[in-house]
N, C-alpha and C positions, 0 to 999 in steps of 0.2 A: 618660460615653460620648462617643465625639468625635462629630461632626456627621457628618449620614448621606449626606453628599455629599461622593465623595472624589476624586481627581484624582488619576492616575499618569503622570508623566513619565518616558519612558522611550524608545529609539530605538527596542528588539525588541520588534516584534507582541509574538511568544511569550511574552513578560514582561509586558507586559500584559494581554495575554488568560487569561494562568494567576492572575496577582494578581488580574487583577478579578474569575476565576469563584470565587477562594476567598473576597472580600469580599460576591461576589454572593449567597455561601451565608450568608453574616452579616449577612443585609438591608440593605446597602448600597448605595447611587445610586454607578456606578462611572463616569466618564469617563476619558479618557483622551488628551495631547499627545505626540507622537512628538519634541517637539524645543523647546528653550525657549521658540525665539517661537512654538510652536505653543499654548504653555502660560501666554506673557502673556496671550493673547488667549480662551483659554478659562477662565481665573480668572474674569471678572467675570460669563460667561456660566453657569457651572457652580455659584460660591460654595461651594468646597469648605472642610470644616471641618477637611481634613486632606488633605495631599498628599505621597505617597510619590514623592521624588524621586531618579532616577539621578542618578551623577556625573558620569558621560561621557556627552556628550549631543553627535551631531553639529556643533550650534554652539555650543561652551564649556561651563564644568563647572557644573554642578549646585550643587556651592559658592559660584560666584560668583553666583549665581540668589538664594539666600538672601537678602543684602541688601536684595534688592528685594521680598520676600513679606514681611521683616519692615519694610519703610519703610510698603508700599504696603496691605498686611492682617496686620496685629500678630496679630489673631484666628486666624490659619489656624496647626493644629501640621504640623510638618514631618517624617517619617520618611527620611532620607537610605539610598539604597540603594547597594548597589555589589560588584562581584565581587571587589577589594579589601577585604578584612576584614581588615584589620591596625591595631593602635595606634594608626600613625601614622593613618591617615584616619578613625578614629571620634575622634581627638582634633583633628583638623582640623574634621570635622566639628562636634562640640560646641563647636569658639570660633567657628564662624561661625553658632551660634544654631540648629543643628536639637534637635527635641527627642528625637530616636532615630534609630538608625542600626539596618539588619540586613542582612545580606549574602547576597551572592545563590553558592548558588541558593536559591530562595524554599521553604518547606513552608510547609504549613497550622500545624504548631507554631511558626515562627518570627513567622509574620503573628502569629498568636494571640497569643502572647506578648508581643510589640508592641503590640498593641491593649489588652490587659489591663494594660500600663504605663503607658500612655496613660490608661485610666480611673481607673487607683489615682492618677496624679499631679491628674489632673482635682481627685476628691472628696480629694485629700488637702488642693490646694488653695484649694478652694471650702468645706472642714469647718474 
């Protein structure tokens, strides 16, 4: 099960506030950064065990943000979001270390299924 503190980074309210009320319905502590450096500084406040992050983020991408959640919290999984769902950006995504990617627009099936990847990779890797 990923950790019950999650962090969305994202610029649109409406993308957060719909992710978090479908997270909210799956007992989840939802916070939420409108913009990277909004989301440096609420990691340490927050201690999220998983953070669903946009690509396009007012001040630089989402991509480039990865390096630094995995220098600075190895710990935290990363769900890379984005209204590009092509090849190319889920395979960009995967070399720069997220461990899932789902494309927006967001349903409760797609989080769901996300999340159930996230737990199968968990205990596959801790069994």
């Amino acid at each position: 099960m990923p950790a019950k503190n999650i962090l969305i980074v994202d610029d649109e309210r409406d993308i957060c506030i719909l992710l978090g009320a479908l997270l909210t319905k799956r007992n989840y502590n939802v916070h939420f950064a409108l913009s990277l450096e909004e989301a440096r500084a609420r990691i340490p406040e927050t201690k999220p065990g998983l953070i669903f992050l946009d690509i396009h983020l007012p001040d630089g991408s989402g991509l480039d943000f990865v390096p630094f959640i995995r220098n600075n919290y190895p710990e935290i999984k990363i769900v890379m979001m984005s209204a590009y769902d092509g090849e190319p950006e889920r395979e960009q995504a995967k070399a720069a270390g997220v461990n899932e990617f789902v494309g927006k627009p967001l349903s409760q099936q797609k989080v769901d299924d996300v999340l159930q990847r996230m737990i199968r990779k968990r205990s596959t890797n801790n069994g």
